[in-house]
C-alpha positions as a Python dict, from the first residue, in 0.01 Angstrom:
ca = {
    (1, 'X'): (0, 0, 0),
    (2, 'X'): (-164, -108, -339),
    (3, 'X'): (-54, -375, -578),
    (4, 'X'): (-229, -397, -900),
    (5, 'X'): (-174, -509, -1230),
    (6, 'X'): (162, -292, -1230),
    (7, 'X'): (291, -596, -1067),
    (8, 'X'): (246, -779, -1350),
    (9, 'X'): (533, -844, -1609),
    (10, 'X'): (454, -579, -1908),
    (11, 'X'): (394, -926, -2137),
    (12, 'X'): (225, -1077, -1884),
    (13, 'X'): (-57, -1232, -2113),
    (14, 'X'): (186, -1395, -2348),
    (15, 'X'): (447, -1546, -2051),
    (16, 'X'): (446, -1868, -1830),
    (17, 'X'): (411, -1833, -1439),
    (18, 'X'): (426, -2022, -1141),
    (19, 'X'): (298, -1880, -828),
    (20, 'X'): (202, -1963, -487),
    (21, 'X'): (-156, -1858, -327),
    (22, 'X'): (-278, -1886, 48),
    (23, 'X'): (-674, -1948, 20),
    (24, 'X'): (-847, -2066, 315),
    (25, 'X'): (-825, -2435, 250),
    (26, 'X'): (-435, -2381, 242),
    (27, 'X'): (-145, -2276, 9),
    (28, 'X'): (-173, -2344, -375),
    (29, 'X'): (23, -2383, -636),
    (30, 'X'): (-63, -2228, -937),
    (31, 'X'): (38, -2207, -1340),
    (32, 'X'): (-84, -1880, -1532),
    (33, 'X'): (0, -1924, -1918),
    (34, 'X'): (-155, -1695, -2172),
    (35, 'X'): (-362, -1507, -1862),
    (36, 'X'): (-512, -1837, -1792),
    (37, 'X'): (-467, -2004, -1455),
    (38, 'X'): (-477, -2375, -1375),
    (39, 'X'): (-471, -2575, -1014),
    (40, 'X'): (-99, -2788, -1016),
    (41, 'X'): (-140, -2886, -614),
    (42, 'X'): (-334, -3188, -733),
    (43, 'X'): (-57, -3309, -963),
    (44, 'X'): (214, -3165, -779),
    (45, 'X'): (113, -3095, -432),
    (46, 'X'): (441, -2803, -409),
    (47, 'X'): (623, -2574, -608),
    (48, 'X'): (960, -2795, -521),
    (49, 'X'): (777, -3114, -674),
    (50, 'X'): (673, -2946, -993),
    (51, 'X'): (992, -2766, -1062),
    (52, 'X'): (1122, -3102, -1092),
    (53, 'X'): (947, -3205, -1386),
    (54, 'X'): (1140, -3197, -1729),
    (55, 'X'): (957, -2863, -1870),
    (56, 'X'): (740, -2733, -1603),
    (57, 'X'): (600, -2512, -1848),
    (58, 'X'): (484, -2769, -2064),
    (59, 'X'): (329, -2940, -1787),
    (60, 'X'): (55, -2660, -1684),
    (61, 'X'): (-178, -2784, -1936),
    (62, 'X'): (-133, -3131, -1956),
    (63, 'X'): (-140, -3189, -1533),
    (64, 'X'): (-297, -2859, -1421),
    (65, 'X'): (-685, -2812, -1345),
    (66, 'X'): (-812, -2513, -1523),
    (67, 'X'): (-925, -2253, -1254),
    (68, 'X'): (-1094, -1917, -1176),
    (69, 'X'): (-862, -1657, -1109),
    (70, 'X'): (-928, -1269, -1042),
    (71, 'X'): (-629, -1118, -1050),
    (72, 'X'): (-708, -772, -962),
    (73, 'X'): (-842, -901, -643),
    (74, 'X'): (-574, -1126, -572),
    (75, 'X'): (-365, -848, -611),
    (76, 'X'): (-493, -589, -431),
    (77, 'X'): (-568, -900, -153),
    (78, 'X'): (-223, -943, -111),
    (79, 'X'): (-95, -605, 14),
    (80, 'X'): (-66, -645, 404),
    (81, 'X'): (-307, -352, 524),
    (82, 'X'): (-569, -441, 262),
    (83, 'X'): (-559, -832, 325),
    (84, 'X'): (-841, -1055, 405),
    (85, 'X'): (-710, -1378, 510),
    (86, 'X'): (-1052, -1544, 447),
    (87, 'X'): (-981, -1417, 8),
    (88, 'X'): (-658, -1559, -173),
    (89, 'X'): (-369, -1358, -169),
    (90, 'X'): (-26, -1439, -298),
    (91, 'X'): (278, -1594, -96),
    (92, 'X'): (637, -1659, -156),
    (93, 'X'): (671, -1833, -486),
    (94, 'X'): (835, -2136, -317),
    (95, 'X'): (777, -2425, -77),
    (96, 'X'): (1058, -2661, 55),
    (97, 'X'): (1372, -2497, -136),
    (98, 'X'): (1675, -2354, -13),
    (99, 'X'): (1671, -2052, -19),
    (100, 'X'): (2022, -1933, -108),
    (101, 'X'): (2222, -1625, -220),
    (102, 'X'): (2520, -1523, -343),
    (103, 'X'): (2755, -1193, -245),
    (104, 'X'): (2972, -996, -390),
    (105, 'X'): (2885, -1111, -747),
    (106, 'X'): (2895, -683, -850),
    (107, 'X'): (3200, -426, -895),
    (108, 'X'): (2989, -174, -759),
    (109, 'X'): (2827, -369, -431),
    (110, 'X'): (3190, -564, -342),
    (111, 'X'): (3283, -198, -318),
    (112, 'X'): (2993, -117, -88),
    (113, 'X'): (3138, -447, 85),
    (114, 'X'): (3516, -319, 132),
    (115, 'X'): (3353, 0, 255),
    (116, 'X'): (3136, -115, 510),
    (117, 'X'): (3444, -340, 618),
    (118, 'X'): (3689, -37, 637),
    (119, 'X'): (3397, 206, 864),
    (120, 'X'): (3356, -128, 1092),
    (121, 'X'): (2965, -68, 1059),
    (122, 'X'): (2973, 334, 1117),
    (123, 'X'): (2747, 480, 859),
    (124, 'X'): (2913, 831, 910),
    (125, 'X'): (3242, 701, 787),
    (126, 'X'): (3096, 594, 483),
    (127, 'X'): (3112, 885, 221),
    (128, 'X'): (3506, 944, 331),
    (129, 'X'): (3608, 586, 319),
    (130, 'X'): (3426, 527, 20),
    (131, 'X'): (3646, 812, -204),
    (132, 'X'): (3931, 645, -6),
    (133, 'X'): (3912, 353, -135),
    (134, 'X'): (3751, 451, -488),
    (135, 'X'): (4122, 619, -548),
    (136, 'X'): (4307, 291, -441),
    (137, 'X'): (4080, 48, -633),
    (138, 'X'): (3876, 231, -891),
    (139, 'X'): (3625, 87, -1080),
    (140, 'X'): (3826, -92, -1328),
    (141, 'X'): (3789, -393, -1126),
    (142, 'X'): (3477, -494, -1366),
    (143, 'X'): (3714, -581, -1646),
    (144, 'X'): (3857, -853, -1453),
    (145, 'X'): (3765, -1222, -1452),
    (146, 'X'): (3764, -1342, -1110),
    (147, 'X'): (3971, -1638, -1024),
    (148, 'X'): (4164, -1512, -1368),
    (149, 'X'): (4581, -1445, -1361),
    (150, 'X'): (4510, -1112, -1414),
    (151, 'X'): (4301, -1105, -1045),
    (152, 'X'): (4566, -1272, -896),
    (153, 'X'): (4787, -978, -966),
    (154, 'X'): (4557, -715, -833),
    (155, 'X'): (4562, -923, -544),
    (156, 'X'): (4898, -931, -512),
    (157, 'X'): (4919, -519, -529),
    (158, 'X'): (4644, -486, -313),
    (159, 'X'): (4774, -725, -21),
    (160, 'X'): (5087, -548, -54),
    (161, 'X'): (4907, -153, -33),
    (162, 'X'): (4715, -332, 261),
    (163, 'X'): (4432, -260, 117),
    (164, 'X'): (4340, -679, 43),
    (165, 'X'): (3958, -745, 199),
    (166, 'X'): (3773, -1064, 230),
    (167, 'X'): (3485, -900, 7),
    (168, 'X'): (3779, -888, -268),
    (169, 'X'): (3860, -1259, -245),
    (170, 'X'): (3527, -1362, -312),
    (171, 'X'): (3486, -1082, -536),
    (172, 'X'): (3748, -1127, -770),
    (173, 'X'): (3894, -1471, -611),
    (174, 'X'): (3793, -1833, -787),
    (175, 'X'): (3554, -1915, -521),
    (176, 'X'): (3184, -1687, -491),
    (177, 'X'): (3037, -1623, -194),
    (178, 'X'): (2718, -1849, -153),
    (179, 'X'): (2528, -1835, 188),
    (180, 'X'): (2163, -1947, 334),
    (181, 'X'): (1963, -1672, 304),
    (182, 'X'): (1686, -1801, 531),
    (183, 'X'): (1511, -2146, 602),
    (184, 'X'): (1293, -2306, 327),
    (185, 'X'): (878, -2158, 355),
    (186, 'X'): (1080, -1857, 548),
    (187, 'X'): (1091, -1639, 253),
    (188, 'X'): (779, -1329, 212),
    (189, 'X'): (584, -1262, -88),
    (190, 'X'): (471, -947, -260),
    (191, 'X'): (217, -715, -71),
    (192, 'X'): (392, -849, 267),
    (193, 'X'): (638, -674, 526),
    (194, 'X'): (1009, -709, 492),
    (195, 'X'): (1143, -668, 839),
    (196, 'X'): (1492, -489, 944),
    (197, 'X'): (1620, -560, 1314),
    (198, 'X'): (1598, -330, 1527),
    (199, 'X'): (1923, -281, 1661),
    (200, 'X'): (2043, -193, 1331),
    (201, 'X'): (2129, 181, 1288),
    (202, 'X'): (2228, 99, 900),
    (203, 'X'): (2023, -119, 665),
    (204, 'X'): (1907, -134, 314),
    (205, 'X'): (1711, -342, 58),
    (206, 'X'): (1924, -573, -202),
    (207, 'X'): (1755, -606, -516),
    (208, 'X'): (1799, -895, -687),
    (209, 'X'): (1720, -1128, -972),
    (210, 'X'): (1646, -1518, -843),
    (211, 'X'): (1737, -1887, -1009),
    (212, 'X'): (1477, -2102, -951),
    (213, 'X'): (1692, -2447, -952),
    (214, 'X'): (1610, -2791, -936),
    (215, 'X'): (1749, -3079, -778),
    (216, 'X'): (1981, -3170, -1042),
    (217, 'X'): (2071, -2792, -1077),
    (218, 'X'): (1887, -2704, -1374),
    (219, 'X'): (1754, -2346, -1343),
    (220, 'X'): (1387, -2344, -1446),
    (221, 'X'): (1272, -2002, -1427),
    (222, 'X'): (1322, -1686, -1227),
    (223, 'X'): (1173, -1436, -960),
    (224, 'X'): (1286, -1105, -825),
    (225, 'X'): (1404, -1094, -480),
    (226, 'X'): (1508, -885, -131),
    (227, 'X'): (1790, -977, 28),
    (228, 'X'): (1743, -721, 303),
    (229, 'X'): (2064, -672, 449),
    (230, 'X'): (2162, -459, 826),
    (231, 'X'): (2522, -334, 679),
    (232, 'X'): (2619, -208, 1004),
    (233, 'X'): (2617, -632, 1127),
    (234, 'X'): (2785, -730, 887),
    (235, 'X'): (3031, -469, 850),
    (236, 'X'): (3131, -575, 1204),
    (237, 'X'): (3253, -892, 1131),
    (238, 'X'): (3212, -1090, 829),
    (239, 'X'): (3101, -1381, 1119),
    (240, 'X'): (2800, -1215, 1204),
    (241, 'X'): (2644, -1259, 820),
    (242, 'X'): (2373, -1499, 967),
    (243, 'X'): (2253, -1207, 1190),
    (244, 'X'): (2271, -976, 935),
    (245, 'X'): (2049, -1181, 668),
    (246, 'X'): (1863, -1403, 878),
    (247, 'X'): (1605, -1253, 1051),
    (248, 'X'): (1195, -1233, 1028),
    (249, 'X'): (1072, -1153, 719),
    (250, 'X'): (1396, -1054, 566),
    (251, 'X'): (1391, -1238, 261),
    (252, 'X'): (1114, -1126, 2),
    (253, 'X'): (1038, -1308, -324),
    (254, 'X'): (799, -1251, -609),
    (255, 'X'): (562, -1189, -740),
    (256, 'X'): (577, -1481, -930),
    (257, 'X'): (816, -1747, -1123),
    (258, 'X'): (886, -1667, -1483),
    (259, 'X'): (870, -2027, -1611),
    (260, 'X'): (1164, -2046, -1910),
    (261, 'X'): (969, -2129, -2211),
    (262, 'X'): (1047, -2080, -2593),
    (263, 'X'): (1014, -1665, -2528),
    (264, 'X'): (1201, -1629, -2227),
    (265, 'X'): (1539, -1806, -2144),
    (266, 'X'): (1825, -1745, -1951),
    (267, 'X'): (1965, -1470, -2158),
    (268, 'X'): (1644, -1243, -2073),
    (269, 'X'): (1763, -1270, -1682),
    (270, 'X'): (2166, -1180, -1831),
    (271, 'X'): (2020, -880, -2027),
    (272, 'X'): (1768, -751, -1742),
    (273, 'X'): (1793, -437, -1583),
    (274, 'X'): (1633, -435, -1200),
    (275, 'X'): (1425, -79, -1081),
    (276, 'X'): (1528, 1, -730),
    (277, 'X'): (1212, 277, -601),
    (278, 'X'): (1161, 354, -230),
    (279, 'X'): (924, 539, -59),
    (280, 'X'): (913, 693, 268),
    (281, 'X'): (634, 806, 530),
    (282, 'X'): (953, 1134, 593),
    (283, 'X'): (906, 1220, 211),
    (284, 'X'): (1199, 1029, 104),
    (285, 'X'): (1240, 927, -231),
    (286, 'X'): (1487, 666, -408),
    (287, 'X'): (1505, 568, -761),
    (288, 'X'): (1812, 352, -874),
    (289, 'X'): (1892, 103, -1148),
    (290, 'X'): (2129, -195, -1232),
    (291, 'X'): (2173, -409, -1499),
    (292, 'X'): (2194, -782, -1398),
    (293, 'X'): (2447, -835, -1715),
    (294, 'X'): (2746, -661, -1488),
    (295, 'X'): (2746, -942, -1270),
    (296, 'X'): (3134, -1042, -1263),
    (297, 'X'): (3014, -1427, -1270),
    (298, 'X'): (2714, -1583, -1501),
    (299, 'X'): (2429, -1729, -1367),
    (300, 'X'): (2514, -2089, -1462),
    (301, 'X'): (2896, -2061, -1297),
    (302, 'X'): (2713, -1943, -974),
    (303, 'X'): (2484, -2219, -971),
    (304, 'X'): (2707, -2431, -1060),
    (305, 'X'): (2902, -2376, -771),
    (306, 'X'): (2626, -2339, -518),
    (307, 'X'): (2501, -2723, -662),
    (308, 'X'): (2669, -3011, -782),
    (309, 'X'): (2869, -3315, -741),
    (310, 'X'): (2992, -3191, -339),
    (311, 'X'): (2644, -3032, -265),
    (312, 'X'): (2299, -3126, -336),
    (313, 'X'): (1955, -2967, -272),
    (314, 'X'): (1689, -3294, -360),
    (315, 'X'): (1406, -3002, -315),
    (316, 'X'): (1556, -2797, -486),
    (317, 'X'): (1710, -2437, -447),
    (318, 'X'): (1659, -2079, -507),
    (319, 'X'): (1976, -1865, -555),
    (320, 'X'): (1958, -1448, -517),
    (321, 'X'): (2284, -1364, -775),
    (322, 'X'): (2350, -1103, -547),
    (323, 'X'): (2245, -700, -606),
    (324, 'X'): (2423, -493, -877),
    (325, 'X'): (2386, -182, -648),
    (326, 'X'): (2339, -101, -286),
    (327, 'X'): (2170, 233, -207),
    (328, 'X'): (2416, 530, -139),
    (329, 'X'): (2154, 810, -141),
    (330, 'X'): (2224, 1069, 199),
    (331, 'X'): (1874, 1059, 389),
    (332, 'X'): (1923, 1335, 620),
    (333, 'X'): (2268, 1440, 749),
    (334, 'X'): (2540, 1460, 447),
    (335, 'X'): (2787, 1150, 463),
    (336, 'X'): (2516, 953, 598),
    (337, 'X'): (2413, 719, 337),
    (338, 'X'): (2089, 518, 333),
    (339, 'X'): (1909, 343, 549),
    (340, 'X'): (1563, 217, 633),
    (341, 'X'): (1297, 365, 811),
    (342, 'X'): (957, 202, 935),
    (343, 'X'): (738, 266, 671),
    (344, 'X'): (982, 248, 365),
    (345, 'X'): (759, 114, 106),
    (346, 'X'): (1044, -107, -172),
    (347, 'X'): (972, -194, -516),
    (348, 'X'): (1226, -446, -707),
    (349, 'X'): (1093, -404, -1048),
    (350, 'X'): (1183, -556, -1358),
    (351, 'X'): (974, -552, -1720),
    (352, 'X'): (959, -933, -1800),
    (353, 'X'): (940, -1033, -1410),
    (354, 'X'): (702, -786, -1280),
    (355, 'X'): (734, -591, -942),
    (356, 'X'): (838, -723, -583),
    (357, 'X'): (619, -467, -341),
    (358, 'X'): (690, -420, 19),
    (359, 'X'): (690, -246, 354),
    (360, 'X'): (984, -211, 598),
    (361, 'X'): (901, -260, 903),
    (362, 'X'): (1040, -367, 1242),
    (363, 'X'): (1111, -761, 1278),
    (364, 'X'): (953, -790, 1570),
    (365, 'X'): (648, -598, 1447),
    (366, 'X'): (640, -820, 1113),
    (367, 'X'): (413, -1124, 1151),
    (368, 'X'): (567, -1360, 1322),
    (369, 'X'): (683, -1710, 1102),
    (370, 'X'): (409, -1944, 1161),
    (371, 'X'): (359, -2151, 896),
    (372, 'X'): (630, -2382, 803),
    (373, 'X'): (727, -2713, 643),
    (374, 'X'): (491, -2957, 934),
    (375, 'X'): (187, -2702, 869),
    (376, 'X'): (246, -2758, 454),
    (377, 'X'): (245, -3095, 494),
    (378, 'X'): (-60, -3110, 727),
    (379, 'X'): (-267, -2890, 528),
    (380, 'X'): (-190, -3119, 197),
    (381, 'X'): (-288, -3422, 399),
    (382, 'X'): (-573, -3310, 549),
    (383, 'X'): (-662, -3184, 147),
    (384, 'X'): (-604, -3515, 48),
    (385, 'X'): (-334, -3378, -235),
    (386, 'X'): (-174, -3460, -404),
    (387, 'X'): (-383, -3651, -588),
    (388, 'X'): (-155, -3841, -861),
}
């Protein structure tokens, strides 16, 4: 694997970033504005603590410490097989947030969902159940506003074809699907392994675009993310969702925060379009796209729901808005679908957020979690940091 400057959002130089950085005094946390990078862990001490302040943006040049960054080497530092721990690489954008994600927030991946439902995890049902169900439901369903009268009666007609699924209820229902995605400092960074389980005989990447929310719920920026998912788990019972998102090194992040600032807002993440490109050691090759602007629910009615008067996050939260596509591609026997093979290398591109870069590999082969909340804490202590 090699991660250069490719990586990088296309306007890179003119954007506002936050980003995380192992060196070997500890993790960092880091503002780039203009190219230019400056040390926050003495102001801020985590990523949680700075996304807290009013316009964290603003704040990289008023409470940062100016800093040498090479960025090619970081880079190329950061990919797993090239990586010297004792040179900085680049970790999971985030510290002590939930880490959060919605499902089902897409026409065409709540359709994936019923599908997966109807084969009971069996891949090779896939392709028939999926025309099956196409010519009940059809994709007109992206018209509707979920929790709307007009959802109510295609629920209605559905329950009474039989065809009515849980993944429709929160798909076209008034209440979204919001889940833990994995334990706060859980979540991977660019460069690293992703990790599929495995007993799984049917999994796939989820690319997705990420709200970077504070404690009072405002959304401060965003990242691209991996919610890699084992569909055959979860298509045996809706119950086993922990097992079927929750496992080592299955949620990816990166590269970096886009900080919202006066050239990128809110509606650059609604009018985004998110590059699915995988890679495999067989020869396998995978290019798909989605536009985040399908999502059947905005950003802000997602968040909204995932943080608020009956649920609160004082560290704040990161929320995946859930993938407008899930890979369909046959690799090998027709009917089969995709899934993921040791060795898959998985890009989540996107122009103004860069590229999310890497490797599938076994969970129990990914490095194990080590380094968690007690260890952050310790190393900031033993820093003396944060200093104001």
């Amino acid at each position: 694997m090699r991660l250069d400057r490719t990586c990088l959002p296309a306007d890179f130089a003119r954007g506002t970033f936050a980003a995380r950085i192992m060196t070997p005094e500890g993790p960092c946390v880091v503002g780039l504005i203009g190219g230019a990078a400056f040390d926050m862990t003495p102001t801020t001490g985590t990523m949680a603590r700075w996304m807290e302040t009013e316009n964290p943006a603003a704040c990289i040049r008023t409470r940062g410490v100016p800093m040498a960054l090479d960025l090619d080497a970081l880079l190329a530092n950061s990919a797993h097989d090239a990586r010297d721990p004792a040179k900085p690489y680049l970790l999971a954008p985030i510290d002590l947030q939930a880490v959060k994600a919605a499902g089902v927030t897409y026409v065409r991946s709540m359709l994936e969902r019923v599908i997966e439902e109807r084969c009971r995890g069996d891949a090779s049902l896939a392709a028939a159940v999926r025309i099956e169900v196409r010519a009940i439901i059809g994709d007109d369903l992206a018209a509707l506003v979920p929790g709307s009268a007009e959802a109510m009666r295609v629920k209605a007609a559905l329950v009474e074809k039989g065809w009515w699924s849980q993944y429709l209820e929160v798909g076209i229902g008034p209440d979204a699907e919001i889940f833990t995605k994995c334990a706060p400092m859980a979540a991977v960074g660019t460069g690293s392994k992703v990790g599929v389980h495995p007993n799984s005989q049917w999994s796939n990447p989820e690319p997705e675009a990420v709200m970077v929310v504070n404690s009072r719920g405002r959304i401060q920026g965003a990242a691209l993310g991996n919610d890699v998912n084992l569909r055959d788990v979860e298509g045996r019972s809706a119950l086993l969702l922990g097992r079927a998102k929750d496992n080592n090194a299955s949620a990816a992040l990166g590269p970096m925060i886009r900080l919202f600032d006066d050239d990128f807002t809110l509606e650059d993440i609604r009018q985004a379009e998110i590059t699915l490109t995988i890679s495999g050691r067989d020869g396998f090759a995978l290019e798909e796209r989605g536009a985040v602007g399908s999502i059947s629910r905005d950003p802000t009615e997602i968040v909204g729901q995932m943080i608020g008067a009956h649920h609160q996050y004082p560290d704040g939260a990161v929320l995946y808005l859930g993938t407008p596509f899930s890979p369909s591609k046959d690799r090998g026997a027709a009917g089969m679908g995709f899934t993921h093979k040791e060795g898959d290398v998985v890009r989540v591109a996107s122009p103004r957020l860069g590229a999310l870069v890497n490797e599938v590999d076994r969970t129990d082969e990914c490095p194990p979690w080590v380094f968690g909340t007690g260890a952050l804490f310790a190393s900031l202590t033993r820093r003396g940091l944060p200093r104001a």
